[in-house]
C-alpha positions in Angstrom: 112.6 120.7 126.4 113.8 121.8 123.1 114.9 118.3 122.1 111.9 116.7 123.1 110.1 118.7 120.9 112.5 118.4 117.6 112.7 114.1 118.5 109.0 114.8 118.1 108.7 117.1 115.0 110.8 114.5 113.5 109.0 111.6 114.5 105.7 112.8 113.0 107.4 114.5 110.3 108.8 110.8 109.5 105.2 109.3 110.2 103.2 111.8 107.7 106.0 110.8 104.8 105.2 107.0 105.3 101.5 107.9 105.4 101.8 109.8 102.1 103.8 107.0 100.9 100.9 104.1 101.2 98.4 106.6 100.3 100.3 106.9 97.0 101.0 103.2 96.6 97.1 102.3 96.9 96.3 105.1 94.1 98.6 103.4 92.0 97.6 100.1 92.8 94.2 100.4 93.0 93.9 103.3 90.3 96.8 103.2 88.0 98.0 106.6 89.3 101.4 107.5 90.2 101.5 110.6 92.7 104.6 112.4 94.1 105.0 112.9 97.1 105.8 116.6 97.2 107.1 118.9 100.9 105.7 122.7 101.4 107.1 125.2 103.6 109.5 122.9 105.3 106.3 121.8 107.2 103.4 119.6 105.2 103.8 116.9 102.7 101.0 116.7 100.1 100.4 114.6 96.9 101.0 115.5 93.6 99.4 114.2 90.4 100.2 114.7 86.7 98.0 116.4 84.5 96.6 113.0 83.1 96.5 111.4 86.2 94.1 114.3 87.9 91.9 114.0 85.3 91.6 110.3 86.0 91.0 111.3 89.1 88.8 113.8 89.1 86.7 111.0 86.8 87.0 108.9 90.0 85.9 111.1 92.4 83.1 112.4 90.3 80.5 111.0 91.4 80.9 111.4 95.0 80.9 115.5 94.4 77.8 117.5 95.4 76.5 119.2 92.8 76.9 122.6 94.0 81.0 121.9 94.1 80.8 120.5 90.9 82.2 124.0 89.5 85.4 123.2 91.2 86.3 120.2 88.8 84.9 122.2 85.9 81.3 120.3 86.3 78.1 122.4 85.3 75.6 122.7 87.9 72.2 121.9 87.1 70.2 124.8 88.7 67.0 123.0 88.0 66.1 124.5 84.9 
């Protein structure tokens, strides 16, 4: 049973990487980004941008933000006043 379970960790492990990899291949194609493909904890593969290149995107993804999250990209909320 213990096999089984490592074949799979590894499978998926293996899967996530090549998911990371064509998410980071379409922000570079479609974006002009380049982000790393970075590995936490022995256990989660994330993307990781340059400081220029999250302030593109943060530009991107502007628009698309609700204003009350706004604050988390450094956006001013418009209380209505």
């Amino acid at each position: 049973m213990g096999l089984e379970i490592e074949k799979f960790l590894k499978d998926f492990h293996k899967k996530r990487l090549k998911i990371h990899s064509k998410m980071g291949s379409k922000f570079k194609e479609q974006f002009g980004l380049n982000p790393t493909i970075a590995f936490r904890d022995n256990k989660y593969y994330y993307l990781r941008f340059k400081k220029e290149d999250s302030k593109k995107l943060i530009e991107i993804v502007k628009p698309f933000i609700p204003l009350s999250m706004l604050y988390k990209v450094g956006g001013q909320i418009n209380h209505g006043c």
